[in-house]
C-alpha positions in Angstrom: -35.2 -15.1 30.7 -31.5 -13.6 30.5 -29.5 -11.5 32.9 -30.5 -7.9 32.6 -29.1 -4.5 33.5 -30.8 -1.2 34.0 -28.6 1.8 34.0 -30.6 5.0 35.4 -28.3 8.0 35.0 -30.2 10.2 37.3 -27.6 13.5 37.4 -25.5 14.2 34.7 -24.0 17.7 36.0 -20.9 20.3 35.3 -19.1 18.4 38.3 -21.8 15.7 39.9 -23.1 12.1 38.5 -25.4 10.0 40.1 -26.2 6.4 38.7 -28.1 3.5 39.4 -27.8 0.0 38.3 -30.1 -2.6 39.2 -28.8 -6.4 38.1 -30.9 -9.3 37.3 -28.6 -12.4 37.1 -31.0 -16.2 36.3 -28.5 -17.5 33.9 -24.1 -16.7 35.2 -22.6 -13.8 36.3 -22.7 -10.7 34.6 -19.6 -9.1 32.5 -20.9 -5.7 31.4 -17.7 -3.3 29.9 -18.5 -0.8 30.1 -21.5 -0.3 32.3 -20.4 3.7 32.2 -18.6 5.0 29.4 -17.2 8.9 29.4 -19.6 9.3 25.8 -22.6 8.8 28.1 -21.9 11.6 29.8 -22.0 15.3 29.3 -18.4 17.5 28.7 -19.9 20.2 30.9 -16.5 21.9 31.2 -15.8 24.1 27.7 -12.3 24.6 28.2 -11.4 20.6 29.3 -12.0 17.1 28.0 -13.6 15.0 30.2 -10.9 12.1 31.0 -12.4 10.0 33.9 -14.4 10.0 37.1 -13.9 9.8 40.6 -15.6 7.5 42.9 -17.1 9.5 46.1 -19.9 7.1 47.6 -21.3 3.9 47.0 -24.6 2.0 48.3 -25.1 -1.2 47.7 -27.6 -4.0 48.4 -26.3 -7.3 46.8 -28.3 -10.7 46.9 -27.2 -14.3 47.2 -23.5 -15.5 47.6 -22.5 -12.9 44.3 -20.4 -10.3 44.6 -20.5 -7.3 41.9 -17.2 -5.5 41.1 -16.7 -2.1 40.4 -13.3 -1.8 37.6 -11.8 1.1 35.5 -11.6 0.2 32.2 -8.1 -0.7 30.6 -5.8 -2.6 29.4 -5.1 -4.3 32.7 -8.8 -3.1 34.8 -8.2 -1.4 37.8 -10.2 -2.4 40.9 -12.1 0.0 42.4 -13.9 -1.8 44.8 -15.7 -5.3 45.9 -19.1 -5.7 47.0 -21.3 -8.2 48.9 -24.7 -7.9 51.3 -25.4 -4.1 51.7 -23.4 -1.3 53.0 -22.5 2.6 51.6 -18.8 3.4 51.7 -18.8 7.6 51.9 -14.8 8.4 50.8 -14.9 11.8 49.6 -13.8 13.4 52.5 -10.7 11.1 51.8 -10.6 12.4 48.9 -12.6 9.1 46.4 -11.3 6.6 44.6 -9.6 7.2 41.9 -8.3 5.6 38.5 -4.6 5.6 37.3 -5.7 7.9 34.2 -1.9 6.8 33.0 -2.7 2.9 32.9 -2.0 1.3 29.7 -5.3 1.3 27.6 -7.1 3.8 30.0 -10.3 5.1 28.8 -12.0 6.4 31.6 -15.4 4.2 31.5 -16.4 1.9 34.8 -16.6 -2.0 34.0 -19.2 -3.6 36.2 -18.9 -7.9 36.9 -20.2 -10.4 39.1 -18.7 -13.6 40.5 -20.6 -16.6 42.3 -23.4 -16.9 40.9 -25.5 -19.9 42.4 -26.7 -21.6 39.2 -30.2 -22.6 39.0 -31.2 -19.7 41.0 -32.3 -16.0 40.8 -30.3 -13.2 42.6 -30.4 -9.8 42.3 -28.3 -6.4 42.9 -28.3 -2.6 43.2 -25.7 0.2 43.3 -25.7 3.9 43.7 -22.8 5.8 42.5 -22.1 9.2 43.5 -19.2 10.2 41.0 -17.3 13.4 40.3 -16.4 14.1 36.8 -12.6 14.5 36.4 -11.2 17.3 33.5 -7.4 18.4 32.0 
């Protein structure tokens, strides 16, 4: 068997995203870039380009000694945040995290890696994302 993603996009709104991923790692740790690109989403907004997405919640349940990281995509990736065993982090009332849309090589999309994986052994992880679409 090889690792395996599932991407479940489960609200793709004018303003709101919700997405799943669900990792499978039996073989190294996964590298997927992008894991969520701007083109598989919806421009809801007629009058702005859809240029990035801001990060309001996160649950997580990660298995094993991994931990899966959360990166904007550019030139240099820009962390967004780290995550091992489970936990949610709610920062929308501080307003999300957001990317540098001015970062060389910028595109908007969410990378998606994994580091420490146990070889010889099975481990699995999920993540919710509660996103907000960003427009100019």
């Amino acid at each position: 068997m090889a690792n395996n993603l599932q991407r479940q996009i489960t609200l793709d709104g004018w303003r709101n995203v919700f997405v799943k991923f669900v990792g499978v790692l039996d073989s190294s740790d996964a590298n997927i870039a992008p894991a969520l690109a701007l083109s598989d989403l919806r421009n809801n907004d007629p009058s702005g380009v859809l240029s990035g997405l801001r990060l309001n919640e996160v649950a997580w349940s990660v298995n094993g000694d991994i931990t899966a990281i959360l990166e904007w995509q550019a030139a240099t990736p820009q962390l967004i945040v780290a995550l091992t065993d489970s936990q949610r982090i709610k920062a929308g009332k501080a307003g999300g995290f957001l990317p540098d849309q001015t970062a060389s090589g910028y595109t908007g999309a969410i990378n998606l890696r994994t580091t420490g994986y146990p070889g010889g052994r099975t481990v699995a992880y999920t993540l919710s994302l509660n996103l907000i679409k960003l427009y100019r």
